[in-house]
C-alpha positions, 0 to 999 in steps of 0.5 A: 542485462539492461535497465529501466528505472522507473522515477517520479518527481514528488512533493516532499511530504517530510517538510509541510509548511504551513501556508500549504494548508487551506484550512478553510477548504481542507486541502493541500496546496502542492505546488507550495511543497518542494519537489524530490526524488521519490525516496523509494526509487533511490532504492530503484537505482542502487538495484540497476546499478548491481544489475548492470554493473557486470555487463559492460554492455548494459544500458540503463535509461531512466524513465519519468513522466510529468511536467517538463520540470520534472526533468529534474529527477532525470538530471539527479538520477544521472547525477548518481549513476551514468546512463540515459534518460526520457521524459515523458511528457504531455499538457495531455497526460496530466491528471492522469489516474494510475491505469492512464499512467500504466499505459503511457508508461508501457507505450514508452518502454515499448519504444525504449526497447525498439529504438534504445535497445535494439529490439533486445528483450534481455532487460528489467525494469526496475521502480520503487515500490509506490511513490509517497504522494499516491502510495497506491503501489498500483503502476507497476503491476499494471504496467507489468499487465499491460506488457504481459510480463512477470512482476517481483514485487516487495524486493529488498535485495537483488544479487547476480552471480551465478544467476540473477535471483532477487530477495523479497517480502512474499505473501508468507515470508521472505523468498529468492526468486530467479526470473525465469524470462524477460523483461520482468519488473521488480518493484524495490522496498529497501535496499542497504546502499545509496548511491549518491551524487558527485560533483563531477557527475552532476556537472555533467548530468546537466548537460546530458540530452534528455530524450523528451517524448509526447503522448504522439511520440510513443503512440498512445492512444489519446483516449486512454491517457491522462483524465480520459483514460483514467477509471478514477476520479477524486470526489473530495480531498480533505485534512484528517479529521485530527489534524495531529500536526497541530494537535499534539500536546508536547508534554514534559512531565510523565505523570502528566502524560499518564493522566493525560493518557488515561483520561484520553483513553477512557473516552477512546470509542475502541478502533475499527467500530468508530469507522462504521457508517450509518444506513443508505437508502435508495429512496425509490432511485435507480442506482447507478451500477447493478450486480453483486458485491464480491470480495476476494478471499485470501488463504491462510493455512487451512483457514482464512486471513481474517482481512477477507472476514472483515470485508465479507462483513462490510460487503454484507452491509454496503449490498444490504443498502441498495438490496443486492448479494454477496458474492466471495471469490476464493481461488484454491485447488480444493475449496474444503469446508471454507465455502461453509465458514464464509456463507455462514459469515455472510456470503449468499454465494462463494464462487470456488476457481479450483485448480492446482496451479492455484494451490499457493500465489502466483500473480498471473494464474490467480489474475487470469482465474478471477479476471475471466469471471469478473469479466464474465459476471460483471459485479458492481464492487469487488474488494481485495485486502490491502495485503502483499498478495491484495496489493500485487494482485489487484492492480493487474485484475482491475487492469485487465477487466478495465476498472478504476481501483482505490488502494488502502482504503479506510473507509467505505460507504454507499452515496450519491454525487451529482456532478457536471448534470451527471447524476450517481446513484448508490455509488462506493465512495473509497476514502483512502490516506494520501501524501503519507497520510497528510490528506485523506481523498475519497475516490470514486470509480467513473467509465468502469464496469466494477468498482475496485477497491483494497482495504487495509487489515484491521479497519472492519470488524469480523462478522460473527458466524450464522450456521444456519445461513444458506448460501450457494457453492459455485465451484468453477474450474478456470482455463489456465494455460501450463505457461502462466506459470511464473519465476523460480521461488524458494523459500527462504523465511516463513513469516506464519504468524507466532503472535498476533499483535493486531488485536491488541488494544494497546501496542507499545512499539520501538523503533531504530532509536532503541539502541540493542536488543536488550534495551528493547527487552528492558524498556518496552516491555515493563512500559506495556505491562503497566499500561496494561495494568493500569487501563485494563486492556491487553498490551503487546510490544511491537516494532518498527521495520528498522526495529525488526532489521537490527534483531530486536524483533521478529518479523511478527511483531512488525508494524508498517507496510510491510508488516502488521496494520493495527488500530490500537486504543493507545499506541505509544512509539518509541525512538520511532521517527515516522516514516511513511511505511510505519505510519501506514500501518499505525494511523488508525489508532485512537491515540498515539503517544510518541517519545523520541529525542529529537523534537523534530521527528515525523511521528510528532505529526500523528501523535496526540502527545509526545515527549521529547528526551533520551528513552533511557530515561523518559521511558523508566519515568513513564512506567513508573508514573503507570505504575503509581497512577494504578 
């Protein structure tokens, strides 16, 4: 079984100096940043070793695309493990958006797979699951819907004997899935084992040929690559509006901290609400897109996931601003009394795509249902939750109905731009948090028929019910095709939510430096029930992935990525050390209190306060200062 692997050379975000900033323009200088691997695809490498490792007839080549210095990841990645390399680059790829590098991408491998293996199809293609600088998790699927192939998305550990079969996060717990053709593309979450550099290796990784390849060389169509194949453009590129790297306020005494909480806490304006925007009006002007706002609506038991309530609330009010409907798009086998539950939400119209290959998630059937109606009935927005299912399905619809997508956006909001003469009306403005939350970029769609985006669970409020709305039900049965039918998947762990910790004004969380479980018990959870005592506010512990992988906790109470997003009043992270796919799941929250014994850790970037000093002894001190401040 050959291999692909999927590397990129990124700025690295874990050591920011501060001469990068502009603080005038509020921007980032990357090019004061050092360049790394991607941490992610370090777990990408580890899976094609195991892969290939029992076929002494595998290849595996490695594959980037950049600048020609980006030949220094290919260098590092031979280092590691012997195999090929390419690099794809070209003055004319450059500011390419995440479709135009899908598709460079795919032109490359198609020409890896003709003159590298032979024409032989038996391989995978192997990529971390985003890159810390976009962190849009959107290449891979649409490089998979570009070639036509099967995606294994969120993969956390790949086995070979008797079969090839892969563990991964799926939309409702932990699955096995078994490829059931080739090529397939895994997309890499975490992985036990590093594979790392020898010097013997890396001596001769440098002079190793490096296949070097051209837009031309791989046959790429010059208008579908970089800045003229994109369907995204960067409208602005701005700090967050707390500049917590700066910001926080080391504190050494607990009761300080308590006071300095309380005060902080009663000003705190209660999350998702702070992120709503003020009224639009057309003014007489002629927008620039026409049709309806749609939303896909995702299944959650016999109801639905409240992510897809909390964007049919914000798609209610963005189409109120330039007088147009609401339209939900909810993929199933048999609608129920759902349509009921979201025109009474807000929806003027729920278009139901009944079918039984539609009962659970699949990614390919579920993209060829909504994609020919999206392509049939051209809304001007259409809005997916930032989910498992959202972020995997996403990508391959914008793709396939060749519209820019934004992923993980925060914040939405209709407004005009004017730009090169070019004047926009009544355009979605997409602001998202890039570089590991370092930056805030707001997005806008261009050279696309619907504006796409994904929104993170928990950043808008749900509407209430209104049973006397009317709306109208369009049931639709797709055509799907029997062979649309993806890989093999069994279940293995449910991930049907016992606690909901989202909802919580307070979450108090613990990380990999609580040392067992019991200390996690003895700690966090007296911690939280005198903030909870003391600000009058419901207070849940929560956890950190490497919280959850030691036994602390169960998946329920996971934050991060991969787990839960919450946006708190108070949010106090325990031996926690910040990495991005914790952080992107917290950063909403009003105010962050990090304790950790290294002064150095990464949450004190995202913190207002912060303490340093052993847990065991800072933590009993803060719940007793909550206690006595009550």
């Amino acid at each position: 079984m050959h291999c692909i692997v999927l590397v990129k050379q990124v700025p690295d975000v874990s050591n920011i100096p501060e001469d990068a900033w502009d603080r005038e323009k509020g921007t980032l200088r990357r090019g004061l940043l050092d360049s790394v691997l991607n941490p992610l695809d370090l777990h990408a490498l580890t899976f094609a070793r195991r892969i290939t490792a029992a076929d002494p007839e595998a290849r595996t080549v490695y594959l980037t695309m950049g600048p020609p210095q980006a030949r220094e990841v290919l260098v590092d990645c031979l280092s590691r493990a012997p195999g090929e390399a390419v690099l794809l680059t070209d003055r004319a790829m450059g500011g390419a958006d995440t479709v135009a590098t899908a598709y460079s991408l795919a032109q490359a491998i198609r020409r890896i797979e003709t003159e590298l293996f032979g024409g032989d199809r038996n391989y995978v293609i192997v990529s971390g699951m985003q890159s810390v600088d976009g962190d849009t998790a959107q290449v891979p699927p649409q490089l998979a819907e570009d070639l036509g192939i099967d995606q294994i998305a969120y993969a956390q550990d790949v086995h070979t004997d008797p079969v090839l079969k892969f563990r991964r996060i799926g939309a409702a717990g932990t699955e096995d899935v078994v490829p059931t053709r080739f090529p397939v593309l895994v997309t890499v979450t975490a992985c036990t084992d590093t594979l790392y550099a020898g010097f013997a290796a890396a001596r001769a990784a440098r002079s190793s040929a490096i296949h070097t390849w051209s837009a031309a060389d791989v046959g790429a169509t010059p208008d579908k690559v970089g800045i003229k194949g994109s369907r995204t453009t960067v409208y602005r590129i701005f700090s967050p509006s707390e500049d917590r790297a700066k910001q926080c306020v080391m504190v050494a005494d607990a009761a300080d901290l308590v006071r300095r909480v309380q005060a902080k806490y009663r000003l705190a304006t209660g999350g998702p609400a702070a992120h709503e925007e003020g009224a639009y009006a057309l003014d007489g002007k002629e927008p620039t897109y026409r049709g309806e706002f749609w939303l896909l609506a995702e299944r959650e038991g016999d109801g639905l996931k409240s992510v897809s309530l909390e964007l049919l609330g914000k798609a209610r009010e963005l189409a109120d601003l330039v007088g147009e409907k609401v339209g939900v798009v909810l993929p199933c086998d048999v609608a129920g009394d759902l349509p009921s539950e979201l025109i009474g939400r807000g929806a003027d119209a729920v278009y139901a795509l009944e079918h039984p290959m539609l009962a659970t998630f699949s990614p390919i059937p579920f993209k060829a249902a909504v994609a020919a109606l999206v392509n049939e009935r051209h809304p001007q927005v259409m809005l997916f939750g930032a989910t498992p299912m959202g972020r995997e399905l996403a990508p391959r619809i914008a793709y396939a109905c060749d519209s820019g997508l934004t992923a993980d956006c925060t914040k939405l909001e209709i407004g005009d731009h004017t730009k090169g003469g070019n004047a926009l009306v009544g355009i979605l403005k997409q602001t998202r948090p890039a570089l590991g939350g370092n930056i805030m970029a707001t997005i806008m769609t261009k050279d696309s028929p619907t504006q796409m985006a994904t929104v993170r669970p928990g950043v808008f409020k749900v509407p209430p019910r209104d049973d006397a709305r009317r709306g109208e039900v369009v049931r639709i049965v797709p055509d799907l095709p029997t062979d649309l039918v993806g890989p093999d998947v069994t279940a293995v762990e449910s991930f049907v939510s016992k606690v909901n910790i989202r909802d919580a004004k307070i979450i108090v969380s613990g990380g990999h430096g609580i040392r067992s479980k019991g200390d996690f018990d003895r700690l966090l959870q007296p911690l939280a029930q005198s903030l909870e005592h003391l600000l009058g506010d419901e207070a849940k512990v929560g956890a950190s992935r490497h919280a959850v992988e030691d036994g602390f906790r169960s998946h329920d109470y996971q934050v991060g990525q991969t787990g839960q997003t919450v946006a708190p009043k108070l949010y106090v992270a325990v031996g926690i050390s910040g990495a991005v796919q914790h952080v992107s799941g917290m950063q909403m929250s009003d105010t962050v209190v990090a304790i950790n014994k290294d002064p150095r850790a990464r949450i004190f970037n995202y913190a207002d306060f912060g303490i340093v000093g052993d847990l065991e002894t800072v933590v009993p001190q803060l719940t007793r200062a909550a206690q006595e401040a009550r």
